[in-house]
N, CA, C and O of each residue as an XYZ file, in Angstrom:
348
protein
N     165.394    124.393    126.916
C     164.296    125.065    126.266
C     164.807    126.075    125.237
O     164.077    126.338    124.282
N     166.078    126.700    125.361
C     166.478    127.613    124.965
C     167.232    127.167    123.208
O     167.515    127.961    122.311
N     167.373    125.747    123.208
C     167.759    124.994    122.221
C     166.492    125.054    121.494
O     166.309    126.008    120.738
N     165.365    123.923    121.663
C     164.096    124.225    120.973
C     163.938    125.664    120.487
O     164.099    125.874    119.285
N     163.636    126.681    121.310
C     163.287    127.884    120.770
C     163.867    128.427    119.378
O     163.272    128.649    118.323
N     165.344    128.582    119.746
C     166.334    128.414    118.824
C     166.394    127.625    117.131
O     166.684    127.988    115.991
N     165.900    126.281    117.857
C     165.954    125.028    116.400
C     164.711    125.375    115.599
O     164.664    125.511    114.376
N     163.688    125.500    116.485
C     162.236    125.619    115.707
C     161.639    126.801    115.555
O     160.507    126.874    115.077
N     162.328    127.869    115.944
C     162.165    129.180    115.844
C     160.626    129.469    116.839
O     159.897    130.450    116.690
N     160.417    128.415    117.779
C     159.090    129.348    118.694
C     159.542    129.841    119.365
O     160.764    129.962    119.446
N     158.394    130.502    120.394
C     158.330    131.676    121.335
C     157.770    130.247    122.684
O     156.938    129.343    122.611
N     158.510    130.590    123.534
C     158.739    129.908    124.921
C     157.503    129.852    125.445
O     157.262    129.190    126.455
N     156.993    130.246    125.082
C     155.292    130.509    125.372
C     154.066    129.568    124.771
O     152.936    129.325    125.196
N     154.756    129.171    123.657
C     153.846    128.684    122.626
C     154.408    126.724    122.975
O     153.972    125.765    122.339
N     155.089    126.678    123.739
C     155.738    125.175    124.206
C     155.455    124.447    125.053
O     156.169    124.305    126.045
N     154.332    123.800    124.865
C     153.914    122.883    126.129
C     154.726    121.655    126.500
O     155.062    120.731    125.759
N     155.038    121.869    128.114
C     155.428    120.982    128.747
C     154.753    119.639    128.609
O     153.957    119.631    129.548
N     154.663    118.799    128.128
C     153.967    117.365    128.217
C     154.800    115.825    128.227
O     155.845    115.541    127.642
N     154.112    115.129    128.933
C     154.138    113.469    128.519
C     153.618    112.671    128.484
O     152.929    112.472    129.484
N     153.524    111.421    127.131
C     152.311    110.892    127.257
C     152.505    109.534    127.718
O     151.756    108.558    127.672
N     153.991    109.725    128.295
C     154.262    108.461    129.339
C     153.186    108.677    130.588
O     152.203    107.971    130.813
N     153.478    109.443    131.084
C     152.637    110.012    132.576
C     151.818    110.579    132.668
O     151.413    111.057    133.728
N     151.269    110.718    131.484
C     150.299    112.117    131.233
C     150.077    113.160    131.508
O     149.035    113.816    131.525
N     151.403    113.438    131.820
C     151.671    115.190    132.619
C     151.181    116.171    130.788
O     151.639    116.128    129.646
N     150.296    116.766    131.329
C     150.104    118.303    130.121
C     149.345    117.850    129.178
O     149.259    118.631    128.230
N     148.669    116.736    129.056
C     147.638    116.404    128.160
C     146.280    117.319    128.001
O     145.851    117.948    127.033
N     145.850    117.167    129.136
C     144.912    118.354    129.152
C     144.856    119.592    128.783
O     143.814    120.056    128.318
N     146.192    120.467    128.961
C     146.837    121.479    128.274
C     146.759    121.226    126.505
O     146.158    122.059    125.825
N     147.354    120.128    125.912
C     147.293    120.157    124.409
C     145.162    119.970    124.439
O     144.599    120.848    123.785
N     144.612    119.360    124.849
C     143.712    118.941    123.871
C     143.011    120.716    123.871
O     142.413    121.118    122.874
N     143.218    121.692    125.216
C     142.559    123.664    125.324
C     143.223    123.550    123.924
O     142.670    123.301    122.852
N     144.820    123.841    124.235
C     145.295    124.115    122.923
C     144.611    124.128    121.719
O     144.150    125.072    121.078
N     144.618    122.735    121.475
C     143.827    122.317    120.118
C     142.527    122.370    119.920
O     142.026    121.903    118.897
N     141.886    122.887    120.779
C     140.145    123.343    121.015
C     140.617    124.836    120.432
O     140.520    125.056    119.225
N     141.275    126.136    121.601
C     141.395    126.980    120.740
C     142.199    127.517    119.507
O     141.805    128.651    119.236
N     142.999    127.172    118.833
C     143.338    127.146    117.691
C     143.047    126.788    116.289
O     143.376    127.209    115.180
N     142.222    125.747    116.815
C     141.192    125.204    115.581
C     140.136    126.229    115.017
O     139.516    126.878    115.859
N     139.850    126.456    113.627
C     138.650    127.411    113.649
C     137.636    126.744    113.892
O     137.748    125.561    113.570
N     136.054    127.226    114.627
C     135.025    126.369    114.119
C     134.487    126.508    112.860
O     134.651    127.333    111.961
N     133.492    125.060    113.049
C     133.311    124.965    111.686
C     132.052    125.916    111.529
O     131.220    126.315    112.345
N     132.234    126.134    110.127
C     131.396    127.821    109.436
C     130.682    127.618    108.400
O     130.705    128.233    107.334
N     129.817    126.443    108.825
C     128.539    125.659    107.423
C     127.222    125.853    108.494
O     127.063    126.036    109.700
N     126.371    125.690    107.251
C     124.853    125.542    107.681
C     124.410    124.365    108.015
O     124.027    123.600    107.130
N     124.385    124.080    109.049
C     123.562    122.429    109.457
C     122.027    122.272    108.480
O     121.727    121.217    107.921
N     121.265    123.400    108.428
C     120.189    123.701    107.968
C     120.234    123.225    106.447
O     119.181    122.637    106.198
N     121.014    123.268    105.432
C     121.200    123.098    104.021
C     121.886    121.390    104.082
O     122.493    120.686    104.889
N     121.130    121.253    102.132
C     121.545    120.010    102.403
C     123.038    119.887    102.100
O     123.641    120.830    101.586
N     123.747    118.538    102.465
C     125.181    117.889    102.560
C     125.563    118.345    101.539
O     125.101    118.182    100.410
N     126.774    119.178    102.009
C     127.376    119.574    100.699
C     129.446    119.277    101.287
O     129.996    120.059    102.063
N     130.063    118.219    100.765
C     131.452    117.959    101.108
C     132.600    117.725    100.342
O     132.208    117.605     99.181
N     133.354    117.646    100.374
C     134.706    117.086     99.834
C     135.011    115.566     99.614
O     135.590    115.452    100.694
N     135.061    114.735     99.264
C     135.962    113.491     99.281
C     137.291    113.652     99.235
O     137.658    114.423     98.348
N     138.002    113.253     99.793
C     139.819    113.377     99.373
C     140.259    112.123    100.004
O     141.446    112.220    100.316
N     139.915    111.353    100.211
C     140.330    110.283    100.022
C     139.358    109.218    100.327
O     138.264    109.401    100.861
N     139.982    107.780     99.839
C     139.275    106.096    100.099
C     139.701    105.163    100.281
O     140.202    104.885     99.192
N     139.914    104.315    100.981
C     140.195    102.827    100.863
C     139.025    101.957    100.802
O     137.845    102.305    100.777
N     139.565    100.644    100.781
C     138.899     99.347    101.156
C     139.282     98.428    102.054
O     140.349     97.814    102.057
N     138.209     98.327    102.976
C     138.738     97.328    104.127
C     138.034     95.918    104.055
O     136.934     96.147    104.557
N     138.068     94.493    103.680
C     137.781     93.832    103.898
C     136.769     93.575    104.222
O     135.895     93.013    103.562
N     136.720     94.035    105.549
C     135.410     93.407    106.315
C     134.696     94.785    106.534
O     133.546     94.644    106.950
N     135.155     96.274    106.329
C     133.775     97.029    106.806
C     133.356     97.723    104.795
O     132.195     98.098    104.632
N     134.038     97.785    103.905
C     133.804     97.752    102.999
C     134.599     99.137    102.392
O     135.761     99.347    102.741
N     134.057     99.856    101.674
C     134.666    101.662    101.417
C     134.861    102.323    102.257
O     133.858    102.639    102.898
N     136.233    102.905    102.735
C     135.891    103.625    103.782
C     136.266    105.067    103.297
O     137.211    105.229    102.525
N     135.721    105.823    103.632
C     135.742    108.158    102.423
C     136.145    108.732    103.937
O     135.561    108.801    105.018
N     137.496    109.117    103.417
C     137.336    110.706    104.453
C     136.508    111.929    103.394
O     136.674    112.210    102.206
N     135.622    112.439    104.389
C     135.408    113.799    103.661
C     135.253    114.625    104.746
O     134.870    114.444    105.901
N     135.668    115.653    104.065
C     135.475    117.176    104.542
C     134.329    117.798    104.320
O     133.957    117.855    103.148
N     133.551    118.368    105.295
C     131.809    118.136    105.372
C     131.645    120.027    105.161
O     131.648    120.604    106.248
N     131.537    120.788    104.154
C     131.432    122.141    104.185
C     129.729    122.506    104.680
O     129.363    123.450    105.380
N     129.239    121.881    104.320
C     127.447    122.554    104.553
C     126.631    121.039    105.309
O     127.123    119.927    105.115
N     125.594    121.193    106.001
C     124.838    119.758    106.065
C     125.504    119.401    107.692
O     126.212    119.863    108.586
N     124.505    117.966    107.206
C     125.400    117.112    107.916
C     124.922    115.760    107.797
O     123.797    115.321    107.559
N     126.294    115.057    108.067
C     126.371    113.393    107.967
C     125.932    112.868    108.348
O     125.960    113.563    109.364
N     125.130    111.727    108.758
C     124.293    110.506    109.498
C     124.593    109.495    109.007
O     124.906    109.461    107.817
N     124.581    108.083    109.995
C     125.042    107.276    109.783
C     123.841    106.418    109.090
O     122.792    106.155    109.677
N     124.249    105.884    107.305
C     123.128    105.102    106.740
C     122.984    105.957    105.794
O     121.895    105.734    105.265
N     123.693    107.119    105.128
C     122.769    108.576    104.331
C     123.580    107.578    103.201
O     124.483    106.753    103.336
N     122.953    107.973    102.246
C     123.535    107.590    100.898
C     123.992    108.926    100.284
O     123.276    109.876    100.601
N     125.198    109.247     99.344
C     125.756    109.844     99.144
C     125.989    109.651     97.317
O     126.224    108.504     96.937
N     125.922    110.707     96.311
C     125.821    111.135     95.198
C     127.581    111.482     94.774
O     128.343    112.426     94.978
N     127.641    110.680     94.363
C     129.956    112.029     94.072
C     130.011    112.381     92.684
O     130.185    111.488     91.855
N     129.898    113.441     92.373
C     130.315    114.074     90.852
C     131.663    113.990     90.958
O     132.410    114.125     91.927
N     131.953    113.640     89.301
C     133.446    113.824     89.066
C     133.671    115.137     87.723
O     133.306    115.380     86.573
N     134.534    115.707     88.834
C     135.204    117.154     87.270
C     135.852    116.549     87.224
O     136.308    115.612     87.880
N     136.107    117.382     85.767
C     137.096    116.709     84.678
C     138.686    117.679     85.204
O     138.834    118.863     85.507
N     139.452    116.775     85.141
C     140.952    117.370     85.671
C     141.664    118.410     84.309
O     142.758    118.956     84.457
């Protein structure tokens, strides 16, 4: 442990024991990653307001958009508007 600490510069504290052979400490990462995450800090109430940053195309399900959802919210079937600025 004392190597890690060392290589990656954490605090012994901040190092979860886990494996996802056996699933020893899984439960531990997903608290983790519940509290560390911020929540999200938009109005459900206002309409969809998001990001695109990225797209592909799949064959058989068609466009697929990650976006990052700041205000609103998504439903499955919404049709969606994308302005483009100029770079």
């Amino acid at each position: 442990m004392n190597s890690i600490e060392k290589t990656f510069q954490l605090n012994s504290t901040d190092i979860l024991r886990i494996s996802a052979k056996t699933g020893f400490g899984i439960e531990q990462v997903f608290n983790r990653i519940i509290e560390s995450m911020p929540h999200p800090s938009g109005n459900l109430k206002k309409p969809f307001q998001g990001l695109l940053f990225d797209s592909t195309f799949d064959t058989y399900q068609g466009v697929i958009c990650s976006i990052a959802v700041s205000e609103g919210i998504v439903r499955k079937g919404m049709y969606f508007k994308v302005n483009r600025y100029p770079a």
